[in-house]
C-alpha positions in Angstrom: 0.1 13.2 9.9 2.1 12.3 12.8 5.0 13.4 14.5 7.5 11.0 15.8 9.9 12.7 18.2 13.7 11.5 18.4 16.3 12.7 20.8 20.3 12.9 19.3 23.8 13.6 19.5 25.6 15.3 17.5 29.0 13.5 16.7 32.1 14.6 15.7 34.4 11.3 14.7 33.5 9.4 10.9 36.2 6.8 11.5 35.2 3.3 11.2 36.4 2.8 14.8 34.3 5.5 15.7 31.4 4.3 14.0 31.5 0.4 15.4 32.2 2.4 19.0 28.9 4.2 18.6 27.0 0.7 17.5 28.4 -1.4 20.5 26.4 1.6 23.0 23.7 0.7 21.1 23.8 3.9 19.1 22.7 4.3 15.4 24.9 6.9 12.9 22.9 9.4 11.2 22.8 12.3 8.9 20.4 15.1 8.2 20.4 16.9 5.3 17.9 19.0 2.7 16.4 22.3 2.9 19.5 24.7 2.4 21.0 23.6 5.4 24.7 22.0 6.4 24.7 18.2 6.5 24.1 17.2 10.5 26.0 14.5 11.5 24.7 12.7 14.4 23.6 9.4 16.3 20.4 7.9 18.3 19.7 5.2 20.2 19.0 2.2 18.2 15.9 1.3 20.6 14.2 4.3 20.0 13.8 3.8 16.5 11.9 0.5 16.2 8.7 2.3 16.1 9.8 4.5 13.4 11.5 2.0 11.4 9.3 -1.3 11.9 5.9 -0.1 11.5 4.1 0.3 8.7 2.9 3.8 9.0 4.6 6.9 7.7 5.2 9.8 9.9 6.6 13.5 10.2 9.8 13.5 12.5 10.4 15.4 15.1 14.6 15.9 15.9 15.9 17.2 18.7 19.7 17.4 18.5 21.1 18.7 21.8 18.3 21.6 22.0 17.4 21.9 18.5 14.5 21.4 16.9 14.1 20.2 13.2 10.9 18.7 11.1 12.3 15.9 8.6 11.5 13.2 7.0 13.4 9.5 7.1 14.7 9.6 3.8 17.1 6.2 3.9 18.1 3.4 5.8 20.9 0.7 5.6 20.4 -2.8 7.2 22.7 -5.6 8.5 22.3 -8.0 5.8 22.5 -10.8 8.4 21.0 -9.4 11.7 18.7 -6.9 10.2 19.7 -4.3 12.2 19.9 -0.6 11.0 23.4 0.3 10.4 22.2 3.9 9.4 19.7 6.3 8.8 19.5 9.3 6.3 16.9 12.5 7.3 16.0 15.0 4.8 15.0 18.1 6.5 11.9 19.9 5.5 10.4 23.2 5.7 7.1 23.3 7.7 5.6 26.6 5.4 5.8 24.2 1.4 4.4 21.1 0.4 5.8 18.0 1.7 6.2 15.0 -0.3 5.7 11.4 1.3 4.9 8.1 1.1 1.4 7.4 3.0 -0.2 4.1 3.8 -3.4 2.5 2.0 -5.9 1.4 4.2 -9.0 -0.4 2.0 -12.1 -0.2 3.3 -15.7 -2.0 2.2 -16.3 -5.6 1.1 -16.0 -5.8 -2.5 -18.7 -7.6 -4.8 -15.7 -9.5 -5.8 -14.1 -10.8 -3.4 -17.9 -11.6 -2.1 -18.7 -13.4 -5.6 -15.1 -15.6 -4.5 -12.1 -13.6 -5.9 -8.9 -12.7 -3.9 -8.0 -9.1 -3.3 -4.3 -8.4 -4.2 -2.3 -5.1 -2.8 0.0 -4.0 -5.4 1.1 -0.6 -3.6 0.4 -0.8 0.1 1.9 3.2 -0.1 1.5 6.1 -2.2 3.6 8.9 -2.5 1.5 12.5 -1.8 2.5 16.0 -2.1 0.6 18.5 0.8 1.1 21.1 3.1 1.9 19.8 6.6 -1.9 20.4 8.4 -3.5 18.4 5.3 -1.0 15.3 5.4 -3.3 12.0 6.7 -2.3 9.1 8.6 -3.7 7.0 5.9 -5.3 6.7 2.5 -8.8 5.7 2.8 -10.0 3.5 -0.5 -13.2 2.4 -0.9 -13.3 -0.9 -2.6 -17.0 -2.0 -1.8 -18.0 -1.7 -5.6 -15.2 -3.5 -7.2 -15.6 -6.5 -9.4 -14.1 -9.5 -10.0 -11.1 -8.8 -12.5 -11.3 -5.0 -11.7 -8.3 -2.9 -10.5 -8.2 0.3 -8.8 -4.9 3.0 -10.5 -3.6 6.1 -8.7 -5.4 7.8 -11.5 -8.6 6.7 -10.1 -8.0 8.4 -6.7 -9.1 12.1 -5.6 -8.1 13.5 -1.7 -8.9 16.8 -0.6 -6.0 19.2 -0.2 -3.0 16.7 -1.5 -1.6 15.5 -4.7 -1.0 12.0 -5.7 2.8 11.6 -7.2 2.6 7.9 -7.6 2.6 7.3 -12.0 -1.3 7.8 -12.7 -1.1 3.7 -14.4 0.1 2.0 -10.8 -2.3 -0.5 -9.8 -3.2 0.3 -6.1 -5.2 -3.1 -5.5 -7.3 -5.5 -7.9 -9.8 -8.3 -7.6 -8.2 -11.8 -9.1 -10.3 -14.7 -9.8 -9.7 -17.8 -7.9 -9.4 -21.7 -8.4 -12.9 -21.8 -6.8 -14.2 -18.4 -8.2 -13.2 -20.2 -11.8 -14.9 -23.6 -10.7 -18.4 -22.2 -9.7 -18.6 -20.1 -12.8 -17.8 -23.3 -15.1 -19.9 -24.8 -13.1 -23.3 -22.4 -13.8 -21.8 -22.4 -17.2 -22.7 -26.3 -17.3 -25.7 -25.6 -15.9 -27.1 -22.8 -17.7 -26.2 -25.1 -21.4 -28.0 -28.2 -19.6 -30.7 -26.4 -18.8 -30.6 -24.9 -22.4 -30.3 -28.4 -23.8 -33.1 -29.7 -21.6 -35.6 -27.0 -22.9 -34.7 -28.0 -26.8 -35.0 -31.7 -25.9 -38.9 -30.7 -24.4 -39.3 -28.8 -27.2 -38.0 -31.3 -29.7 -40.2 -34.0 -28.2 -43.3 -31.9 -28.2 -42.8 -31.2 -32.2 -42.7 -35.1 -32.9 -45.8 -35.9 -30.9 -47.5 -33.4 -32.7 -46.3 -34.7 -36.1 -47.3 -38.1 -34.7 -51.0 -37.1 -33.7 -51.4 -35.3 -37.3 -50.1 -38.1 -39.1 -52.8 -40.6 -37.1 -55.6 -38.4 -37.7 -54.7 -38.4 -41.4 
């Protein structure tokens, strides 16, 4: 997986004045915590966390605070309700030699014989949360969906990576095949079809019986 490298300040003020000082620079509060360590109070510049905040990918991160180096993981964040900006971050530290847990994005790939035969596909957990060592984390969570059907769904439970273990509940619907207005419509309509067709057939069949009762009862 990776890294995303943030540069900090330690601070040493938790007053409210303190705090709306530190927003007005442009700076964001933080803590850092986890891992048998002391909490780390600290702050970063609010423009050099866009990337890490609005993307949707998942990364390790790297933080420097004044010289020191520390792997971690963003763990919360608080927004504005109003502006949207973030108000503050929580990191949980992690220890580079045991399993990491984190959430990792889904990325479908393949056409699916549903969606082909007019059904929508729906993303019910655009992330999953894995369990790995560092060196086996991916960027992404490949799914192949080329074989799924119209009103099919594909669980956690029906997902296998190398090196990694899948946390997310086993019954989680990762994505699924719906039927559409139109999907519905073109199978009513071969429905229609298929019984006229049918109907057709014992109407030949029908008419072919009387004639020969007709051409008996003349030669009688």
């Amino acid at each position: 997986m990776k890294q995303f490298e943030i540069t900090a300040h330690k601070r040493d003020s938790f007053t409210k004045a303190a705090v709306k000082q530190l927003r007005r620079e442009g700076r964001v509060p933080c803590i850092l915590y986890g891992n048998q360590m002391d909490t780390i109070h600290f702050s970063v510049l609010e423009k050099d966390l866009r990337n890490l905040i609005y993307t949707p990918n998942s990364y390790i991160v790297s933080l420097n605070i004044e010289g020191k180096n520390q792997l971690c993981l963003l763990q919360d964040s608080q927004f504005h309700p109003l502006t949207d900006r973030i108000l503050h971050l929580d990191f949980l530290a992690i220890d580079p030699e045991k399993p990491v847990s984190v959430h990792v994005p889904v990325v479908l790939k393949g056409n699916s014989v549903g969606v082909r035969e007019g059904g929508k596909m729906y993303v019910l957990n655009r992330k999953l949360l894995v369990s790995a060592n560092l060196e086996d984390l991916p960027d992404t969570l490949d799914v192949d969906v080329t074989d799924l059907a119209l009103g099919e769904a594909i669980t956690a439970e029906d997902l296998e990576f190398d090196n990694l273990q899948i946390l997310t509940p086993k019954s989680a619907i990762v994505c699924m095949v719906k039927m559409t207005r139109a999907s519905i419509s073109d199978a009513a309509a071969e429905a229609e079809e298929d019984e006229a067709g049918e109907a057709e057939e014992g109407t030949e069949a029908t008419e072919g019986a009387t004639e020969d009762v007709a051409e008996k009862t003349e030669e009688a």
